[in-house]
N, C-alpha and C positions, 0 to 999 in steps of 0.2 A: 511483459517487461523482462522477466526472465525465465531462459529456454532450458528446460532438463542437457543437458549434452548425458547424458547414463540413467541405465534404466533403474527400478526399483529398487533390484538384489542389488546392486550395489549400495545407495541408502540405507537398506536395513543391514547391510555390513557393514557400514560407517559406524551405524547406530551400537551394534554388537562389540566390535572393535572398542570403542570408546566406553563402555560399560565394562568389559571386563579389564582394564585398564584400570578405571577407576577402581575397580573390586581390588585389584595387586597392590595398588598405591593404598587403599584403607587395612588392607592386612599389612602391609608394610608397616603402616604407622601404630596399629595396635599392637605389633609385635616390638618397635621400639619401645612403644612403654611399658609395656610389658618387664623390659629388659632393664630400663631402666627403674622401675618399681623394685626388682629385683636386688638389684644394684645398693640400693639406698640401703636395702634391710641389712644387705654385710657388713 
């Protein structure tokens, strides 16, 4: 039903790609509350 057109290493860089991604966007968000946790005490 459906044909690969690329081989493995590229999959497992899609896979990589998209995981560390997700890692920047979860440090982004605890770094905003962080921030604003911060925030609140001044």
């Amino acid at each position: 039903m459906f044909e690969q057109n690329v081989g493995d290493g590229a999959n497992l860089f899609v896979i990589i790609v998209a995981v560390i991604v997700g890692f920047v966007a979860a440090m982004g968000f605890l770094d905003k509350m962080k921030t604003t946790k911060n925030e609140k005490k001044d």
